[in-house]
Backbone as a printed PyTorch tensor [residue, N CA C, xyz], in Angstrom:
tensor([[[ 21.2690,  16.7990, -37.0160],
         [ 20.5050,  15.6490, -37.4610],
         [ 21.4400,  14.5120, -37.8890]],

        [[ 22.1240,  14.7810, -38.5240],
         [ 23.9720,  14.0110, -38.7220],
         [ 24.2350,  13.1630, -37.5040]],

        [[ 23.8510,  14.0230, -36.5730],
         [ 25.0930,  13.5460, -35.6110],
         [ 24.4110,  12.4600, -35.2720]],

        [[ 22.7700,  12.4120, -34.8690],
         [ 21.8910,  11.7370, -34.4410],
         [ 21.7570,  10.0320, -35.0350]],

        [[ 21.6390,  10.3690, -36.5730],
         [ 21.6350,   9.4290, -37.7370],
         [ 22.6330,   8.4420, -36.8010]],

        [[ 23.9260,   9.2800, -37.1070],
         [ 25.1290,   8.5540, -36.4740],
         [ 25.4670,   7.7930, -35.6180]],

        [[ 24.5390,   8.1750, -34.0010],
         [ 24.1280,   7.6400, -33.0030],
         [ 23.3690,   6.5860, -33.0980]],

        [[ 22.5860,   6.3880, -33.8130],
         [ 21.0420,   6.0630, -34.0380],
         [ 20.4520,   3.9590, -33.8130]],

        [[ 21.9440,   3.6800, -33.9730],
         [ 22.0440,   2.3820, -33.7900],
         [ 22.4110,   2.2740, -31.9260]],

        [[ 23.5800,   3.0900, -31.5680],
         [ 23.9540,   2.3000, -30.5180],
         [ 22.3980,   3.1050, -29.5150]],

        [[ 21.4820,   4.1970, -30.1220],
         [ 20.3710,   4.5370, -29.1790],
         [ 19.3940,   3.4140, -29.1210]],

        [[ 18.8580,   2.7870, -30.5860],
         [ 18.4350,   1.8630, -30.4460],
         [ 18.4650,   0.5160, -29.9550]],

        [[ 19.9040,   0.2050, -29.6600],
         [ 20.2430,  -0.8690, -28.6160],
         [ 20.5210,  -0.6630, -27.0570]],

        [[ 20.5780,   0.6670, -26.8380],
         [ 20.3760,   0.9980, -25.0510],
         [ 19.0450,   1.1840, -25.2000]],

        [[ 17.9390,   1.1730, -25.7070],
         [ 16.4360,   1.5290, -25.5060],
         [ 16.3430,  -0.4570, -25.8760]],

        [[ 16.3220,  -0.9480, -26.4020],
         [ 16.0300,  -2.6470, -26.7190],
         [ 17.0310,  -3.2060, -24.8670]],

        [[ 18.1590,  -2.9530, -24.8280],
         [ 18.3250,  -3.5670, -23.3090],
         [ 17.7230,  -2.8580, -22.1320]],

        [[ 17.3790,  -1.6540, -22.3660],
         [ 16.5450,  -1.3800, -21.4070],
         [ 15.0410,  -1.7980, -21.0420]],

        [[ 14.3360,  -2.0740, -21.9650],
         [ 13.1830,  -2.7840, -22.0630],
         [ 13.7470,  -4.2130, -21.8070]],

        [[ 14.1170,  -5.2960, -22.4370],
         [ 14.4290,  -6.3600, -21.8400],
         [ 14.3060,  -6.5480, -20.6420]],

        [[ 15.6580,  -5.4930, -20.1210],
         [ 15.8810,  -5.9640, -18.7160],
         [ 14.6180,  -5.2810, -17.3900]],

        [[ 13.5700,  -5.0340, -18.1670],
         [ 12.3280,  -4.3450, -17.9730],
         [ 12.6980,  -3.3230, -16.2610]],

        [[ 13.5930,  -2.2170, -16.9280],
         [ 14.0120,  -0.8780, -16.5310],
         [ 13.5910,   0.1720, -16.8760]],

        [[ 12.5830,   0.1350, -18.1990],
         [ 11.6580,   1.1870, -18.4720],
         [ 10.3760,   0.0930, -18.5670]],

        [[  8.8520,   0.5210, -18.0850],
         [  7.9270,  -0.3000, -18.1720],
         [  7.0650,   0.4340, -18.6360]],

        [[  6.0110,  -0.3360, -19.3080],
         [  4.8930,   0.5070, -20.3200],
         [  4.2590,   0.8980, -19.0350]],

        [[  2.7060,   2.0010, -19.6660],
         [  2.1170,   2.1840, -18.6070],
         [  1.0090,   1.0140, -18.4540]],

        [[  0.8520,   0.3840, -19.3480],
         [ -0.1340,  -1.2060, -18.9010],
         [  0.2700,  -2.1140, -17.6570]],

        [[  2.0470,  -1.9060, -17.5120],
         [  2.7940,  -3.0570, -16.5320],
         [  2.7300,  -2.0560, -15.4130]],

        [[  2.5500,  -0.7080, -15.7700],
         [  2.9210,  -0.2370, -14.5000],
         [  1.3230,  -0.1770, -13.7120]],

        [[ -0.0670,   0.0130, -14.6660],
         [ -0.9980,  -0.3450, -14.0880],
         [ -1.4280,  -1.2470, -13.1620]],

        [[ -1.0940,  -2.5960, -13.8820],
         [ -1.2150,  -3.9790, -13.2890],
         [ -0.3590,  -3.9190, -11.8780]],

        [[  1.0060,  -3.5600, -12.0120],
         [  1.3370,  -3.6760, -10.6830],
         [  0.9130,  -3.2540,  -9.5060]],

        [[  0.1780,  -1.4680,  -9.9090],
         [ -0.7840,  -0.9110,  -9.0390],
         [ -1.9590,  -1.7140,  -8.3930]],

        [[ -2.0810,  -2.0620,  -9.1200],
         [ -3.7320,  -3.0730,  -8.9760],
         [ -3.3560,  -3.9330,  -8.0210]],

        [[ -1.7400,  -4.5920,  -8.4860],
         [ -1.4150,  -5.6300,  -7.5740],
         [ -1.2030,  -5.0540,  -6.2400]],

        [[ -0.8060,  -4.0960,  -5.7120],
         [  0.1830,  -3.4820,  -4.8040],
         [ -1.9380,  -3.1510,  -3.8730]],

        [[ -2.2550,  -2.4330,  -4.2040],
         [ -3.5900,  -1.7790,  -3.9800],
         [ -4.3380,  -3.3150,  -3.4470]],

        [[ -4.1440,  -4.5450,  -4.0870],
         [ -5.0960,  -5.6430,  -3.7800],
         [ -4.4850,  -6.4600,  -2.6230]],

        [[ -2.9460,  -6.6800,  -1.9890],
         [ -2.1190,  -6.6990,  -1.3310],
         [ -2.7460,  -6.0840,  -0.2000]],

        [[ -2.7170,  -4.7510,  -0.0510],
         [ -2.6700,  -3.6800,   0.9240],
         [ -4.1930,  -3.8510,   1.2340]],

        [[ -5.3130,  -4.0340,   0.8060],
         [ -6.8180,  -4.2030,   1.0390],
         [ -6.3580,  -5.8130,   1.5650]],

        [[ -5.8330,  -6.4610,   1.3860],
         [ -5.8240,  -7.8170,   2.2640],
         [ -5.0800,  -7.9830,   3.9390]],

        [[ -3.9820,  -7.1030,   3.6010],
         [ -3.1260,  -7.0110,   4.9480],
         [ -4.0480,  -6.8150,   5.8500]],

        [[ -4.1920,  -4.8320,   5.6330],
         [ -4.3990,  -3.8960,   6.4490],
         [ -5.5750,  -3.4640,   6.5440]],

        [[ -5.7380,  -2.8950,   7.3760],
         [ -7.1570,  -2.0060,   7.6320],
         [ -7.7170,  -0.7020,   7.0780]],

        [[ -8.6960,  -0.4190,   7.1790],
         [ -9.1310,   0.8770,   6.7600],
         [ -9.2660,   2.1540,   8.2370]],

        [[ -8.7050,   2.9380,   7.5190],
         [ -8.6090,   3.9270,   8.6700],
         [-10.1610,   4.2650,   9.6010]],

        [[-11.3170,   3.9340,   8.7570],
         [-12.5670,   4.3440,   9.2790],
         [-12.7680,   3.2260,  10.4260]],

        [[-12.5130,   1.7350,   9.9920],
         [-12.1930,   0.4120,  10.2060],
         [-11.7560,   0.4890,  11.5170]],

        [[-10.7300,   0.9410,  11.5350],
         [ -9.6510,   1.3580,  12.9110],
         [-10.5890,   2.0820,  14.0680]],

        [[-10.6430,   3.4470,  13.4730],
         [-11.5410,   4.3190,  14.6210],
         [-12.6590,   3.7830,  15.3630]],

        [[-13.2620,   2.9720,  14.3260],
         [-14.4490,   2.5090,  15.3960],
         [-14.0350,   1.3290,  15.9180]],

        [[-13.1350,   0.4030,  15.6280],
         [-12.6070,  -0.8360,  16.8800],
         [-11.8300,  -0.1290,  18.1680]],

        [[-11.2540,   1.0240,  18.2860],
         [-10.8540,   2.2320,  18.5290],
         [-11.6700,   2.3560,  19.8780]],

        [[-12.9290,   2.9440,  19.5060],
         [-13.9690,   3.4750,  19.5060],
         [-14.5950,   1.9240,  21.1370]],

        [[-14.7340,   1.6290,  20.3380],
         [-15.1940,   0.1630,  20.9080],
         [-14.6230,  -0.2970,  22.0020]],

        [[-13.0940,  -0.1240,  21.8550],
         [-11.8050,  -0.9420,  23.0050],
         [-12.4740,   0.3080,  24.0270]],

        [[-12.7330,   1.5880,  23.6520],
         [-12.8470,   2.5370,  24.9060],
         [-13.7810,   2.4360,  25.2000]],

        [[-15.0580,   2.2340,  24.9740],
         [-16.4620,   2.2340,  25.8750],
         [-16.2650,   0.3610,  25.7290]],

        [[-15.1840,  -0.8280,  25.7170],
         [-15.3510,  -2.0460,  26.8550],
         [-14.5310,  -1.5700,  28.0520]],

        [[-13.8270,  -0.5000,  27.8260],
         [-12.7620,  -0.7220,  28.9950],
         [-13.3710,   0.5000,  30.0220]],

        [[-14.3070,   1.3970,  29.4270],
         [-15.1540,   2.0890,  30.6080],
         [-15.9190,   0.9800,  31.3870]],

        [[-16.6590,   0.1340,  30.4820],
         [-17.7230,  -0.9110,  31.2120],
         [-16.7090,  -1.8420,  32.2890]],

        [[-15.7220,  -2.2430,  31.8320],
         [-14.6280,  -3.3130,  32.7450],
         [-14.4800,  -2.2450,  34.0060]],

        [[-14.3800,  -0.7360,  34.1030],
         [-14.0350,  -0.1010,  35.0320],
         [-15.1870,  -0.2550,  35.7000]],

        [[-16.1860,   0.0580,  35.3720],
         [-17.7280,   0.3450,  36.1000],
         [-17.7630,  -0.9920,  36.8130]],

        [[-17.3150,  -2.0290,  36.1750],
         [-17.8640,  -3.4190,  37.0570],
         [-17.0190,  -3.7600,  38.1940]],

        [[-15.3040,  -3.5590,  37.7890],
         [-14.2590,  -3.7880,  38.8680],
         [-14.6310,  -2.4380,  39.8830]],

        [[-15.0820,  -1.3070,  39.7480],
         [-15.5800,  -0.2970,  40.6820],
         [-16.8720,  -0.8400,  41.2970]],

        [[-17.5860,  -1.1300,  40.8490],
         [-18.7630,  -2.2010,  41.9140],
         [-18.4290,  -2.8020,  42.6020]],

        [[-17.3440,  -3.8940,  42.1020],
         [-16.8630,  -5.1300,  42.7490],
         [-16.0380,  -4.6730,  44.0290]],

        [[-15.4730,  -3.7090,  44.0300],
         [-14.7410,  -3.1440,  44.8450],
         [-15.4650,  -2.6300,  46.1770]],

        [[-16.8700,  -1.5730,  45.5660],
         [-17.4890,  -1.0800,  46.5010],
         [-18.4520,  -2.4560,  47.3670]],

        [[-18.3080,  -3.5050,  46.6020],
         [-19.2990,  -4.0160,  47.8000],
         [-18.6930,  -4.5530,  48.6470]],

        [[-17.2020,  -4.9080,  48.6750],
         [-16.6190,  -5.5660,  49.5310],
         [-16.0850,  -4.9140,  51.1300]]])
């Protein structure tokens, strides 16, 4: 407990520059950034369900584009 006492200043000034130089963050800052990171990523990108059915879609236009260039073909 001595030894600690002893320490006890230079612990309290590596824990004060570590916060400063905000290298340890509460969990409130680390919330907010989530939120930020999460509201980012809903603006970029897509949703995987999102995907499958445009997906979904590109393959029954590009059956119909076949069916019509296969008509077009047979009547000539």
């Amino acid at each position: 407990m001595e030894n600690l006492l002893h320490y006890s200043p230079i612990i309290i000034a590596i824990m004060v520059f570590l916060i400063q130089q905000r290298i340890v963050v509460t969990p409130e800052q680390l919330e907010k950034k989530h939120r930020e990171i999460l509201d980012d990523v809903e603006e970029k990108f897509v949703t995987l369900n999102s995907f499958k059915d445009l997906k979904e879609q590109f393959s029954e236009m590009k059956e119909k584009i076949d069916k019509i260039y296969d008509c077009i073909i047979a009547v000539k």
